[in-house]
N, C-alpha and C positions, 0 to 999 in steps of 0.2 A: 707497282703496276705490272701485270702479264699480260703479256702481247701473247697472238694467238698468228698461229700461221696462215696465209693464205692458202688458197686451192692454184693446182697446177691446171693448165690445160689437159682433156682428157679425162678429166673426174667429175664425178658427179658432186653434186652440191650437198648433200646430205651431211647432216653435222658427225663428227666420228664420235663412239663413243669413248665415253669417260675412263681415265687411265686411273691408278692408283698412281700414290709418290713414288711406291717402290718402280711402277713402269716408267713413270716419267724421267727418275733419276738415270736408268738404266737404258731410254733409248738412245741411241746412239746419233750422233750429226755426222759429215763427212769426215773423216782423219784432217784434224789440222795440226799446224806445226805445234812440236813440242817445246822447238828454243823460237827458231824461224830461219830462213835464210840463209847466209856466211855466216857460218859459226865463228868467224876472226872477230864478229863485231858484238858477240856475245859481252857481258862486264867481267872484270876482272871480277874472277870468285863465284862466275856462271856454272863453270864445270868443276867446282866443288860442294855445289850445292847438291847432292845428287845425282851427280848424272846429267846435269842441267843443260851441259857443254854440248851432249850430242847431236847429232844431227838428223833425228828420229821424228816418224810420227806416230800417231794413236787417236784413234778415236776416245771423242769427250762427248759424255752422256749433254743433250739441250740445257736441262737444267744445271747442270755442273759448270758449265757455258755464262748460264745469267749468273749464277756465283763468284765466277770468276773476275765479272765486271763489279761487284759489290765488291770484292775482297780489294778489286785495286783502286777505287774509290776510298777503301779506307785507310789502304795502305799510303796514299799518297796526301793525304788529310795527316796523319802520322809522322812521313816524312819533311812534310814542311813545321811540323813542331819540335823537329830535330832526332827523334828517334832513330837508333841503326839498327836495334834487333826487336824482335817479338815473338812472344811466344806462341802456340797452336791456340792455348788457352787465352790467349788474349785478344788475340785475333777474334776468335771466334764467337768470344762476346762482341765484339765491335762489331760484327759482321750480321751476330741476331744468328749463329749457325752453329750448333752441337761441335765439339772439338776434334771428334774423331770422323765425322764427316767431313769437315776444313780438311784434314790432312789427309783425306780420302782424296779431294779435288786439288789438292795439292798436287799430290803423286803423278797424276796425270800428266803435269809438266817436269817431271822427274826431280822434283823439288821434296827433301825429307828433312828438313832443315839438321839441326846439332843438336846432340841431346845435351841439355843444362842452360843451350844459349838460344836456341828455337831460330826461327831465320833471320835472315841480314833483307830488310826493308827495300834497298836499292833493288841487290840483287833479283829477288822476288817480285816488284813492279817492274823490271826489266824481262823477266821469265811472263809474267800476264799479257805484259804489253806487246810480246813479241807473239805471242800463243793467240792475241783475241787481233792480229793483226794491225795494230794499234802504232807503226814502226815508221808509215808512211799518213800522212795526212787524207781524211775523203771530205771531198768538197759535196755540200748539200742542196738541194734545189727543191724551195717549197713550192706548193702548188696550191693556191686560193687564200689568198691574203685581205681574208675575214677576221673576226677577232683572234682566233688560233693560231692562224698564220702570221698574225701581224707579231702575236707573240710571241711564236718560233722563230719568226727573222731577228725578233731585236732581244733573245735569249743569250744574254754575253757568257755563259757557261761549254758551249757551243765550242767555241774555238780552241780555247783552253785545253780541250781533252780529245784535239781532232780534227774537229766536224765543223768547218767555217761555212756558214752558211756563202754559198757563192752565185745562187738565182733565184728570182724571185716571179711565178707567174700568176697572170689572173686574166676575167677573160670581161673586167668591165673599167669601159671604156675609159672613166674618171683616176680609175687606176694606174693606167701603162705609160711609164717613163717617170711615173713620180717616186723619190727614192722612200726605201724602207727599209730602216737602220741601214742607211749609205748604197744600198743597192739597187736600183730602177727596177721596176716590175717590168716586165717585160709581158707580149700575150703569147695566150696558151698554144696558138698555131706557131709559133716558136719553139717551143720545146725542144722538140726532135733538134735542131739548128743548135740551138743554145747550150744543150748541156752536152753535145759531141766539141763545141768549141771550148766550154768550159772544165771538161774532164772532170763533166758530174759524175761519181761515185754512190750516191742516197738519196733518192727523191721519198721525198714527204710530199703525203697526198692529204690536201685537209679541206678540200670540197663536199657540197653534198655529196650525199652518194649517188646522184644522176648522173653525177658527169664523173665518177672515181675511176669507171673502167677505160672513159675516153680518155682519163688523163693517165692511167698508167700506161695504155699501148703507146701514148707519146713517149711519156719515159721509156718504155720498152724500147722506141725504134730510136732513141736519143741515147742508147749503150747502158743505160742503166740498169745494174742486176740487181740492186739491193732498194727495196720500196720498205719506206715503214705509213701507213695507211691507219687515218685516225679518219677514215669517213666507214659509215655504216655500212658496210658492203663486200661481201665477197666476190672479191679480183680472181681475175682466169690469166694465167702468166704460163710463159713456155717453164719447161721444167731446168732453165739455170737459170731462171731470176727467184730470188730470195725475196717475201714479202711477210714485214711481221704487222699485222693489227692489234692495234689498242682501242678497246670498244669500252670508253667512260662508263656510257650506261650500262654494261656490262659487269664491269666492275661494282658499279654502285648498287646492282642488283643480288652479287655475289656477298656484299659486304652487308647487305639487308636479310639475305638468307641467316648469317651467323645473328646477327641481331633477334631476331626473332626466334631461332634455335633457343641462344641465351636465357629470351625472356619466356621461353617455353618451357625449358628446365626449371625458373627458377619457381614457374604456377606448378609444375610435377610435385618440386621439390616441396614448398609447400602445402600443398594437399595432401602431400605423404605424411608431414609431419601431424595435421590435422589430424587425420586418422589413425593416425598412431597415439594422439592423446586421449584419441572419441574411444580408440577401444580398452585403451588404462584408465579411462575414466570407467567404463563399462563396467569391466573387473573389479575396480572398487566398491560400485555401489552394488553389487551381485554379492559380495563379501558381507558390507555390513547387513544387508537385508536377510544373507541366511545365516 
């Protein structure tokens, strides 16, 4: 699934145009950490990996970014089946990514693994983890607890890799104080209150889109910088809040374009071969006739 960024306050609504991979690979997000932090608390075998140890940063291309969150979902799928090393090549089949691209996104984190042995597994989900900020826990607070929502609160994958869901809003009536998956819904003129006492980090917006911009300024004025927004609608945010959209039907529409591409090629491809038998047929019978 690709989430699509929101609009900043100050911009016009106009959709931007279409980037190539090569732009997309290559733009750039702010310089984040390349180990993070107190380099003391790096793993043993950080700062031989590379370079790993230091206490640098650089800018990492957006999509090098979403890669990195793949790579350590599979790296730690990996590491619970006991693995300690892996190769670029192996990896990179795991991951669904070209080999020499993997150790392109690799580098970023000053990670160039050994040659013969490829990288040390821990090491490497510690170098991700620390890069995609991943060091400290961020509490989540959804917002419209409809089918969506009800199934973002009771998502037990959630916690596991971070993100404990820690609030729950809505703004009808039958709803507020009844729990979902152990947490009281609380209502939407709370917000702002609730996620400055709860040290919300992520609000999920999963409202229609009538009410997505009234719910994100409450997250706005509730400390929250980081919005991920599955309602149909582009949010207007001051320029440090970070909002990523996931637009289904967006998706389902991108994924119908290839479809039909496909089944467009395959009438090309066919009619070409037609005619290419219509006109050996042609030649034949022009043969024996003269």
């Amino acid at each position: 699934m690709v989430a699509q960024r929101g609009r900043r306050n100050g911009r016009n609504g106009s959709a931007p145009a279409a980037k190539s991979a090569s732009d997309v690979d290559n733009a750039p997000t702010a310089p984040l950490p390349v180990t993070g932090g107190d380099p003391t608390t790096a793993p043993t075998g950080a700062a031989s990996a590379g370079g790993a140890g230091s206490n640098t940063t650089r800018s990492i291309p957006e999509a090098a970014v979403a890669r990195l969150a793949v790579y350590l979902r599979v790296l730690s799928a990996m590491a619970e089946q006991g693995a300690t090393t892996v190769s670029s090549e192996e990896l990179s089949a795991a991951a669904g990514v070209n080999s020499a691209k993997l150790r392109k996104d690799l580098s970023y984190l000053g990670s160039y693994g050994t040659r013969g042995v490829g990288y040390e597994v821990e090491v490497l989900i510690g170098q991700i983890e620390r890069t995609l900020g991943l060091t400290r826990k961020h509490k989540v607070a959804v917002v419209g607890i409809g089918n969506l929502g009800h199934a973002l609160a009771n998502y037990g994958g959630f916690p596991g890799r971070g993100f404990p869901v820690a609030a729950l809003f809505d703004i009808d009536p039958d709803l507020i104080g009844v729990p979902v998956g152990g947490i009281p819904v609380s209502h939407l003129d709370d917000i702002p209150k609730v996620c400055v006492e709860r040290d919300i980090s992520i609000g999920v917006i999963a409202t229609p889109p009538a009410a997505a911009q009234s719910v994100c300024d409450r997250l706005v004025a509730g400390g929250v910088q980081s919005i991920l927004n599955f309602a149909p609608a582009v949010l207007q945010v001051p320029d440090h809040v970070e909002v990523r959209k996931v637009d289904l039907a967006v998706e389902l529409q991108i994924l119908s374009f290839h479809v039909a591409r496909k089944a467009g090629g395959e009438v090309e491809g066919r009619e070409a071969d037609g005619n290419a038998e219509g006109g050996a047929g042609g030649d034949a019978k022009g043969a024996v006739m003269s």
